[in-house]
N, C-alpha and C positions, 0 to 999 in steps of 0.2 A: 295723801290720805293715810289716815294711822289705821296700819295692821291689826286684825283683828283674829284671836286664836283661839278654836273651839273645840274642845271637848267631849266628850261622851256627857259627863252633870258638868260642865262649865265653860266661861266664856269670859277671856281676859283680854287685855291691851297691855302694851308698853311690854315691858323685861323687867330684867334685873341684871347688872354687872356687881363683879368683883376687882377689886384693885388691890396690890402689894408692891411696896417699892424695897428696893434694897434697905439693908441698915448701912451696909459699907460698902464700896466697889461696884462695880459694873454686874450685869447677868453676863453670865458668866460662857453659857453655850442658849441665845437666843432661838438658834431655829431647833431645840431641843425641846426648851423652856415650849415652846410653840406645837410641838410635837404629842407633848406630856399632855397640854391641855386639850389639845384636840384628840387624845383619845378618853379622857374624862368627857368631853361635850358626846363622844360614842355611847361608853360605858353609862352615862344617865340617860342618853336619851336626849341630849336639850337640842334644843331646837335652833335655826336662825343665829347660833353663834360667831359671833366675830374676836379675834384676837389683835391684841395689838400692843406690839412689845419694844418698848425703846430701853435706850442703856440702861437706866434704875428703878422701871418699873415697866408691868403690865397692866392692859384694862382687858378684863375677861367680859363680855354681852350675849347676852344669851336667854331664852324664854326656857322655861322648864314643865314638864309636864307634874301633874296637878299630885302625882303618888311620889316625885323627889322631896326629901327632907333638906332643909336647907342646911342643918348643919351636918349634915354626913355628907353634902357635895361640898363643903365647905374647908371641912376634916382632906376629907378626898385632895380636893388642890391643893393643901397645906401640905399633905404626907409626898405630894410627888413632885415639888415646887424644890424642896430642900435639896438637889443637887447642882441647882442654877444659880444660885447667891446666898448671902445671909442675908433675911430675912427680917424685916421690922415686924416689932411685934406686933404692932397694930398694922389693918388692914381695914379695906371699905366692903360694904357688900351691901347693895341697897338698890332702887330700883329706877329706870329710866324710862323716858315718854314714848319712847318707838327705838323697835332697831333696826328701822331703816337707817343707810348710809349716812345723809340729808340731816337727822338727827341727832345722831351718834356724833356727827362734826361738828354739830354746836353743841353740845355735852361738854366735849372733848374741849371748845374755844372758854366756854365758860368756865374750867377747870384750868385754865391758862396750856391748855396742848394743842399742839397742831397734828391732826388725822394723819397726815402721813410723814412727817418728820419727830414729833413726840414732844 
């Protein structure tokens, strides 16, 4: 059954994830990279987040409450990202059907990853 999250004036489904792959090289200190972001999913607030971090990139999943701006969480993971690899300029940020486990691993299949090896 998909998750349902509600608010004081609102009432949503699904998430949103962020993705960033390297431009060159490996990430560089993983359970760092992991570290960083789990104290941004603190610092806003978000909700039900999942990380998940293989050699050249991460998937960030997470619900957010309804007063985060997307681009200053956005900003945010950019600014604290930059010691863990170089960085492609381009990045995803876009939204998924549930973050239950169950979902997230067909997300993840459909995007050619596998949930726990990358």
């Amino acid at each position: 059954m998909r998750k349902t999250y509600k608010f004081s004036h609102s009432v949503c489904q699904g998430g949103y994830f962020y993705c960033h792959k390297t431009r060159e090289g490996d990430i560089s200190n993983k359970e760092g990279l992991r570290n960083a972001l789990t104290a941004i999913a603190a610092r806003f607030e978000l909700i039900d987040s999942t990380i998940k971090v293989y050699d050249l990139m991460f998937f960030f999943f997470f619900i957010t409450k309804p007063m985060v701006k997307p681009a200053e969480l956005i900003e945010s993971i950019q600014n604290n990202i930059s010691a863990f690899g170089k960085w492609d300029e381009k990045y995803l940020y876009s939204t998924v059907y549930d973050l239950q486990e169950e979902y997230l691993r067909k997300d993840l299949q459909k995007w050619g990853f596998d949930y726990d090896k990358g």
